[in-house]
C-alpha positions in Angstrom: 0.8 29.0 -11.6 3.2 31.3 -10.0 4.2 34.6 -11.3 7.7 33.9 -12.3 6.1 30.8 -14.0 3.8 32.9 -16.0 6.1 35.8 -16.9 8.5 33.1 -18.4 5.8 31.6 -20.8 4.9 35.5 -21.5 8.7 35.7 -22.5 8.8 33.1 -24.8 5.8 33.3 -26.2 6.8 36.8 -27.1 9.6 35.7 -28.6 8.2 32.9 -30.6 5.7 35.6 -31.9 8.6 38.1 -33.0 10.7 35.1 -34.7 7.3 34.2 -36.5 6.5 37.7 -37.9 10.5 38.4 -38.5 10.1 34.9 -40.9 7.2 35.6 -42.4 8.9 39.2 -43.2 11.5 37.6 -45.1 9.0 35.4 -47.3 9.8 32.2 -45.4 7.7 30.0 -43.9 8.9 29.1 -40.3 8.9 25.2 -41.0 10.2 25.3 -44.4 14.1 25.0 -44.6 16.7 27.1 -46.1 17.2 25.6 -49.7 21.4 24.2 -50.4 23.4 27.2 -51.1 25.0 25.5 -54.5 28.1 28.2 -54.7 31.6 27.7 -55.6 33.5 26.0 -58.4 33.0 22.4 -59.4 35.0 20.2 -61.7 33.3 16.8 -63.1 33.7 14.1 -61.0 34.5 10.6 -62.4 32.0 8.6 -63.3 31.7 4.5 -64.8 33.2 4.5 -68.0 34.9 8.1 -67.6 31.7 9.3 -69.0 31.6 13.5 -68.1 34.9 13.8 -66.0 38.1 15.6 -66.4 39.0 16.4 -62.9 40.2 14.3 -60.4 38.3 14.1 -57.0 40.2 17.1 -55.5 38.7 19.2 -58.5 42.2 20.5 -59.6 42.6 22.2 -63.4 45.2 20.9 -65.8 44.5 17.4 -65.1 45.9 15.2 -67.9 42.3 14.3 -68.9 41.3 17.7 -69.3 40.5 18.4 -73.2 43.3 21.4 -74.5 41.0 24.3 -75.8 40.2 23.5 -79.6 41.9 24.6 -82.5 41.2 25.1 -85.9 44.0 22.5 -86.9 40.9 20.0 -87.2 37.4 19.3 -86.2 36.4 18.8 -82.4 35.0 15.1 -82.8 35.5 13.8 -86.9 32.3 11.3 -86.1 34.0 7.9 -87.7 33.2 6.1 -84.9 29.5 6.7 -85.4 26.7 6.7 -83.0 27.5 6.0 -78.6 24.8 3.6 -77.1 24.1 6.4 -75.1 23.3 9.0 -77.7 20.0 10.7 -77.5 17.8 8.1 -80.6 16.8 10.5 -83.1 14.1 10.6 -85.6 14.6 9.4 -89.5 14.7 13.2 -90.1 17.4 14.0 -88.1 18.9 11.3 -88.5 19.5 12.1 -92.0 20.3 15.7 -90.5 23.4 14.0 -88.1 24.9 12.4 -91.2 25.2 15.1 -92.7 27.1 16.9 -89.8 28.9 13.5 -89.8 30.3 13.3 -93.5 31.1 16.9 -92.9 33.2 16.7 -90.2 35.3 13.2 -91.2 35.6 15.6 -94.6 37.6 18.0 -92.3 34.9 21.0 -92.6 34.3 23.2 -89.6 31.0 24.2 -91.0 29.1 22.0 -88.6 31.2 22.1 -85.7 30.4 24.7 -83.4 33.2 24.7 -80.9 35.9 24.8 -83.6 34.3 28.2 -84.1 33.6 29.5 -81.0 30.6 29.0 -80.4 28.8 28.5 -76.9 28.3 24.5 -76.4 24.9 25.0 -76.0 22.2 23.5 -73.4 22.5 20.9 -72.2 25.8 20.4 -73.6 27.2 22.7 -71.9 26.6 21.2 -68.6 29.1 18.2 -69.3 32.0 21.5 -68.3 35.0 20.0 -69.4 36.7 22.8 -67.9 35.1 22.9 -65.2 32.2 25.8 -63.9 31.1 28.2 -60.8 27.7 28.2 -59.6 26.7 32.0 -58.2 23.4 31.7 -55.8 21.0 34.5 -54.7 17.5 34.1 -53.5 16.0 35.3 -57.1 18.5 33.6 -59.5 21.3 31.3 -60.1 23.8 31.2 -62.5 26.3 29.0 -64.5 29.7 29.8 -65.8 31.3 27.6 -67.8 34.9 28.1 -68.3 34.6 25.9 -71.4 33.9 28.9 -74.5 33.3 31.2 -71.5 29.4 29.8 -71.3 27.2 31.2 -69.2 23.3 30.4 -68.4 21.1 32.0 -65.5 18.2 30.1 -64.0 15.7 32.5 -62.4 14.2 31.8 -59.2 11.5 34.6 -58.8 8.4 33.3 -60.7 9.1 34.7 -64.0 7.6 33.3 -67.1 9.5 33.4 -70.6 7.8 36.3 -72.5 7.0 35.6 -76.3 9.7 37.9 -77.4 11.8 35.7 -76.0 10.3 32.6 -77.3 10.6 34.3 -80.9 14.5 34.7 -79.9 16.1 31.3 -78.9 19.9 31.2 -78.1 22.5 28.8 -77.0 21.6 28.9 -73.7 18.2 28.9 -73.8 15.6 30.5 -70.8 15.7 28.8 -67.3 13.0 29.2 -64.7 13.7 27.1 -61.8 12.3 26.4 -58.1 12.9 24.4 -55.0 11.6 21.1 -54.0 12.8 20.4 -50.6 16.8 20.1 -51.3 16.5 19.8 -55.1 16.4 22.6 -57.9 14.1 22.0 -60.8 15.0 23.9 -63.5 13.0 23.8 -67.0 14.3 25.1 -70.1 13.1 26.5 -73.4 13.8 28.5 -76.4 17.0 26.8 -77.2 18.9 27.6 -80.5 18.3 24.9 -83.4 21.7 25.8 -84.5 23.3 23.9 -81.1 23.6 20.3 -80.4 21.7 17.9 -77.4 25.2 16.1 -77.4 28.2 16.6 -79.5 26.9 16.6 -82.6 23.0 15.7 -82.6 20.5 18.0 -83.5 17.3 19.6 -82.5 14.6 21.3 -83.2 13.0 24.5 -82.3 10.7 22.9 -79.9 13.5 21.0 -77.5 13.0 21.5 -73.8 15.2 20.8 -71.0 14.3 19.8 -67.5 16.9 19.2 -65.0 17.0 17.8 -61.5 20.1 19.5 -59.5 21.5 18.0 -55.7 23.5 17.4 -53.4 24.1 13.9 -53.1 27.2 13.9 -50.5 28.9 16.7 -49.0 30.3 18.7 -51.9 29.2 16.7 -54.4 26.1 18.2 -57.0 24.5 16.2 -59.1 22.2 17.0 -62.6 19.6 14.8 -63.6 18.7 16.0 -67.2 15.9 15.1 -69.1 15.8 16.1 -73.0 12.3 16.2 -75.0 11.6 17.4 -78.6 8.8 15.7 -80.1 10.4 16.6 -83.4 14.1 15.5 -83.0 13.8 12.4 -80.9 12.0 9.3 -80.6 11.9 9.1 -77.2 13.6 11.3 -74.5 16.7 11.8 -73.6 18.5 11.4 -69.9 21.9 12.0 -68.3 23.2 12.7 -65.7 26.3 14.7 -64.7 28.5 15.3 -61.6 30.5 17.1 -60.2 32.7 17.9 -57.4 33.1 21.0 -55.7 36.3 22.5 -55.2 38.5 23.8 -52.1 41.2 27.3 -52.6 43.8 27.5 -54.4 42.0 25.1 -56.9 38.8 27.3 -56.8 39.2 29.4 -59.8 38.3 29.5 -63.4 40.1 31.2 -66.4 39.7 32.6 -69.1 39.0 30.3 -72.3 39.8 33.2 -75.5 38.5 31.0 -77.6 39.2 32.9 -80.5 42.4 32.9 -79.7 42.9 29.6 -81.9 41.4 30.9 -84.6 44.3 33.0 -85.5 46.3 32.2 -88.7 44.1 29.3 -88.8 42.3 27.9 -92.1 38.8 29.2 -92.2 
């Protein structure tokens, strides 16, 4: 071997050395690829049936499918048509529990109607975004924000564990703790409100738990595989799926909903 021959295997040797340690510096294996970066603003894309999409496929707001922000003038969904296929299959207790939100609501009462007051759609619910959302991405967290009811959830990234204060505090949104297998988040959900719905209109109980599956599946195109299970609530559980299409400036921003903004001289 010469001694150019050897000085250049020195070199890159050297170089694969300081790429390796630079890597391992920034808590990334060498051979393990950069997760998606999920980013921007996405509208639902159309699916069979229409099921989850307002948007067209250029992700544009004011689409003539797009719901108008509710009102007090009457309740969000009044029930008569019963029970979709497709709804989650409840137990006989909350069965009963759904016809009671259902008698209410063809009654015209807002008491069980959570969007007519303002109130955040819940998880998963909230991940149907009528209006449409943005995705924010950093190494140790992503987060959601919904422009329907101004929504927002974080899922965190960095190994956290839900702490039993927060277990003794559910809310609307729940806590998310997520992580990366290959190109696909995994995000698992817990201490959701019992006051929200799975759906619409079903309810839950205290012990419901959300995982989801979140990808790419074309170029600009993220998909949610969610999977619903409360022991309590439901007989067996519960999967959709949502998706939705990113989209490109000027049609790349949300607004905001003011919810409340209905409410005024409205009967309460």
């Amino acid at each position: 071997m010469n001694k150019m021959t050897a000085s250049t295997m020195c070199t890159v040797m050297l170089c694969s050395a300081i790429a390796w340690v630079s890597v391992e510096i920034h808590g990334q294996s060498p051979f393990t690829p950069a997760p998606p970066d999920f980013s921007g603003v996405y509208y639902p894309a159309p699916q069979g049936g229409g099921r989850g999409g307002a948007a067209p496929a250029g992700g544009q707001r004011g689409a003539t499918t797009t719901p108008p922000p509710p009102t007090r003038s009457a309740p969000t969904g009044d029930l008569s048509n019963g029970r979709q296929p497709t709804a989650p299959l409840l137990t006989p207790e909350y069965m009963a529990k759904w016809e009671v939100i259902r008698k209410s609501r063809m009654s015209g009462s807002y008491e069980y109607d959570p969007i007519a007051n303002c109130l955040p759609p819940g998880m998963p619910h909230m991940m149907s975004m009528a209006y449409g959302m943005e995705i924010m991405q950093t190494k140790d967290r992503i987060t959601f924000f919904s422009e329907w009811q101004d929504a927002l959830r974080r899922v965190y990234l960095d190994g956290r564990k839900p702490t039993q204060k927060i277990l003794n505090d559910p809310t609307y949104a729940g806590y998310s703790t997520g992580h990366w297998e290959g190109d696909t988040l995994v995000v698992d959900t817990v201490a959701l409100h019992p006051d929200s719905f799975i759906d619409s209109s079903s309810p839950h109980s205290e012990e419901m738990t959300v995982k989801e599956r979140i990808r790419f599946i074309s170029p600009g195109v993220l998909e949610d595989r969610i999977t619903v299970t409360d022991p309590k609530a439901l007989t067996k559980p519960w999967e959709t799926v949502h998706t939705y299409r990113k989209a490109a400036p000027p049609n790349d921003e949300l607004r905001e909903f003011a919810c409340a903004e209905g409410l005024r001289g409205s009967p309460r």
